[in-house]
C-alpha positions as protocol buffer text, in pm:
chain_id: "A"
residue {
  index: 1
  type: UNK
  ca { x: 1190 y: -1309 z: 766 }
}
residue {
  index: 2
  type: UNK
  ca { x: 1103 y: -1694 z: 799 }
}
residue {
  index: 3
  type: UNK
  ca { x: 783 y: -1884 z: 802 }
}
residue {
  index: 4
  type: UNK
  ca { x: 805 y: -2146 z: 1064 }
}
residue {
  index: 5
  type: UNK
  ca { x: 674 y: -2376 z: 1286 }
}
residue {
  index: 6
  type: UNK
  ca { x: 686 y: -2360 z: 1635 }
}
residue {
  index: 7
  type: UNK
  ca { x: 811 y: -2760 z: 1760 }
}
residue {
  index: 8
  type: UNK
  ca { x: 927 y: -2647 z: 2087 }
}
residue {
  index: 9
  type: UNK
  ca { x: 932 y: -2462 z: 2416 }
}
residue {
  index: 10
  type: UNK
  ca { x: 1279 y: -2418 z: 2605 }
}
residue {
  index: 11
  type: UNK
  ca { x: 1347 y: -2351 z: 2931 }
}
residue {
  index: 12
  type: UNK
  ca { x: 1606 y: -2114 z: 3064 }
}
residue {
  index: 13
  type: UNK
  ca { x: 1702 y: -2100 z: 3449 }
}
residue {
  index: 14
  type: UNK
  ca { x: 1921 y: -1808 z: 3398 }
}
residue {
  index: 15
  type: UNK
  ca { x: 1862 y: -1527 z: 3126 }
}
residue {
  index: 16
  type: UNK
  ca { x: 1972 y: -1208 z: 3042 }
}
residue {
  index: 17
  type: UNK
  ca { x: 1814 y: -989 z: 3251 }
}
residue {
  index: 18
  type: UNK
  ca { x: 1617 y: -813 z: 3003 }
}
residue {
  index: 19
  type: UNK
  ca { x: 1463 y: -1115 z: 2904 }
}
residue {
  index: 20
  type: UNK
  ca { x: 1346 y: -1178 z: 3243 }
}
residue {
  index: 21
  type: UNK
  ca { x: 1003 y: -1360 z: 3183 }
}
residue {
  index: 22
  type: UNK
  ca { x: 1028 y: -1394 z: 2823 }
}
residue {
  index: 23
  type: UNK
  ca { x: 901 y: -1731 z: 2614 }
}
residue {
  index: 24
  type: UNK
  ca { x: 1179 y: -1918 z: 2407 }
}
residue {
  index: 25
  type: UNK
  ca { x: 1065 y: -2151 z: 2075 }
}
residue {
  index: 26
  type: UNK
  ca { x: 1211 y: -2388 z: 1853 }
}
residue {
  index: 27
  type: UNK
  ca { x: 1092 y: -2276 z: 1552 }
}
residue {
  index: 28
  type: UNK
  ca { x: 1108 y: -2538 z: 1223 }
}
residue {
  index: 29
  type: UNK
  ca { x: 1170 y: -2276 z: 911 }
}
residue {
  index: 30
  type: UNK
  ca { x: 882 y: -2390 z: 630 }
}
residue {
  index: 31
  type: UNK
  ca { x: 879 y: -2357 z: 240 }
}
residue {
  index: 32
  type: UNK
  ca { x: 565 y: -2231 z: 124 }
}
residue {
  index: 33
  type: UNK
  ca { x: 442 y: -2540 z: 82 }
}
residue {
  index: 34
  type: UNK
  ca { x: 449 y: -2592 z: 452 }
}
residue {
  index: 35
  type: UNK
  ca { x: 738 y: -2854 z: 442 }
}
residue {
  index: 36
  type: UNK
  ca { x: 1039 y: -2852 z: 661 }
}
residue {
  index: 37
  type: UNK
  ca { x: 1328 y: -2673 z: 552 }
}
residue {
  index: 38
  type: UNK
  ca { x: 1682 y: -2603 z: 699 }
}
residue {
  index: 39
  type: UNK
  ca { x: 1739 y: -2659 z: 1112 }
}
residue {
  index: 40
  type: UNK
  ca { x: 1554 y: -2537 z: 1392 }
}
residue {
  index: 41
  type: UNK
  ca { x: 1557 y: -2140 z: 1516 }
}
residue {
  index: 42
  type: UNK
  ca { x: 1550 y: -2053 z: 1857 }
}
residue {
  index: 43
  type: UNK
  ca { x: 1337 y: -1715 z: 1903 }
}
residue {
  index: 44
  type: UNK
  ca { x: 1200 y: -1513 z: 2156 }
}
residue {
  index: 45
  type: UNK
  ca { x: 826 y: -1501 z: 2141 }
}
residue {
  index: 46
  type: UNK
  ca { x: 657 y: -1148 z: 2107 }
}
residue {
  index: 47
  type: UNK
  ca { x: 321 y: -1286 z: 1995 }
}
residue {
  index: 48
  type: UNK
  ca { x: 216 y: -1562 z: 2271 }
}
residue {
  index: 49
  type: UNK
  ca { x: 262 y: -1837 z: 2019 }
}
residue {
  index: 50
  type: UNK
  ca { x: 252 y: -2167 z: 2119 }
}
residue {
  index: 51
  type: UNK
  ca { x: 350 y: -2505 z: 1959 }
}
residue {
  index: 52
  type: UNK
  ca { x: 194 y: -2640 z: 1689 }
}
residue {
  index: 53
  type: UNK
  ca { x: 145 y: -2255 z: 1547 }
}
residue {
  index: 54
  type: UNK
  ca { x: 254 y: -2140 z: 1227 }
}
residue {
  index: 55
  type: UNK
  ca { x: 459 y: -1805 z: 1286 }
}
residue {
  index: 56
  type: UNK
  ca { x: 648 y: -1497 z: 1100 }
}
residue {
  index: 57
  type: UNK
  ca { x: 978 y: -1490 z: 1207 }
}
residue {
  index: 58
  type: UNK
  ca { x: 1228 y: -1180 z: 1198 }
}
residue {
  index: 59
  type: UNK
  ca { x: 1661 y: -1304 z: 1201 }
}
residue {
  index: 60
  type: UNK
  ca { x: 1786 y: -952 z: 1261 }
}
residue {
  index: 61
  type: UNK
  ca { x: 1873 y: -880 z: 1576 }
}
residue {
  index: 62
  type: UNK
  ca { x: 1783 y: -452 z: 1509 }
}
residue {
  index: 63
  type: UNK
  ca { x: 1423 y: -571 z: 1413 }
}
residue {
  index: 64
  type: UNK
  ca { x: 1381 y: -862 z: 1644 }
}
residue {
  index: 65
  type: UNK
  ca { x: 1497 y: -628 z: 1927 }
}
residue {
  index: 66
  type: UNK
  ca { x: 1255 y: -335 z: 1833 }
}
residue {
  index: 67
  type: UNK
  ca { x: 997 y: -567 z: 1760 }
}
residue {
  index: 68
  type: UNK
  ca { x: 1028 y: -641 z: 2111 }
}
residue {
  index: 69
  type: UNK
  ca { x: 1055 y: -339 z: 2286 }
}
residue {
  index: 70
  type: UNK
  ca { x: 1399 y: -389 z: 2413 }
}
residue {
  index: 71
  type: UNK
  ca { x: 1646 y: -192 z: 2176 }
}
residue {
  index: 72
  type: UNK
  ca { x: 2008 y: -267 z: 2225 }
}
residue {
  index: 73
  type: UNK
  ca { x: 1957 y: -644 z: 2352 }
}
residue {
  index: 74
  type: UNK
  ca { x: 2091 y: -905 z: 2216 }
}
residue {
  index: 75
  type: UNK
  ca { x: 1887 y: -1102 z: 1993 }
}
residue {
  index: 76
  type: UNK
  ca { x: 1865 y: -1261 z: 1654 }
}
residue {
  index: 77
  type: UNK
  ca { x: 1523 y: -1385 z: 1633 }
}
residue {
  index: 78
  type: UNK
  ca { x: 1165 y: -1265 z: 1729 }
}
residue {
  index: 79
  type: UNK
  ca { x: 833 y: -1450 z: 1685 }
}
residue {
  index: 80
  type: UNK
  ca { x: 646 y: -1125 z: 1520 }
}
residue {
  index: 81
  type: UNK
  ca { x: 320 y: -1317 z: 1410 }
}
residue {
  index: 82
  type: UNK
  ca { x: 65 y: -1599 z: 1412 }
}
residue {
  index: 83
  type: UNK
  ca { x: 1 y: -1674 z: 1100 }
}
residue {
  index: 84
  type: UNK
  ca { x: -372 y: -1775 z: 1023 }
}
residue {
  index: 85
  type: UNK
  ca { x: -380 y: -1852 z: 594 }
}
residue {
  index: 86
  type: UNK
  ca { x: -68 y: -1842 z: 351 }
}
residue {
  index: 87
  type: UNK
  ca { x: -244 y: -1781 z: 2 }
}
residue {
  index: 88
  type: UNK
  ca { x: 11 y: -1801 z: -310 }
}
residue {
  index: 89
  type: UNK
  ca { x: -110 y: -1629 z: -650 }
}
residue {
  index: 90
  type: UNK
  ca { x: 41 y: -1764 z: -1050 }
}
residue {
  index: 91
  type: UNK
  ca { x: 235 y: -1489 z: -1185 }
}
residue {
  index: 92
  type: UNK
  ca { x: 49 y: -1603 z: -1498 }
}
């Protein structure tokens, strides 16, 4: 799993059927920090997210396909969550 930005929308005209309907991001992957880090994701939304949103990202296609209701599809990444706060805690 990834925490990410969403920078982008992307438009299909033709889809795999069982994606008929379904929202595609670009999704920036984000240190914990919140800065950049690595290239864009493309991911199927299951959450309504929108751009500008911080998200929770799954990159296994079993999860991100459950996650969505649609086992057996073919998919690597799923929007799971919105994320409201990160809060990091010392180990000290």
């Amino acid at each position: 799993m990834i925490i990410g930005q969403v920078v982008g929308n992307v438009t299909a005209t033709q889809k795999n059927p069982r994606f008929e309907g379904a929202k595609l991001l670009l999704v920036q992957p984000l240190t914990l920090d919140g800065n950049p880090q690595g290239d864009t994701v493309l991911a199927i939304d299951g959450v309504d997210a929108g751009v500008g949103d911080r998200v929770l990202v799954v990159l296994e296609g079993w999860s991100a396909a459950h996650v969505l209701r649609k086992p057996g599809s073919a998919v690597d990444a799923a929007v799971i969550g919105v994320i409201d706060e990160v809060e990091l805690f010392s180990r000290e």
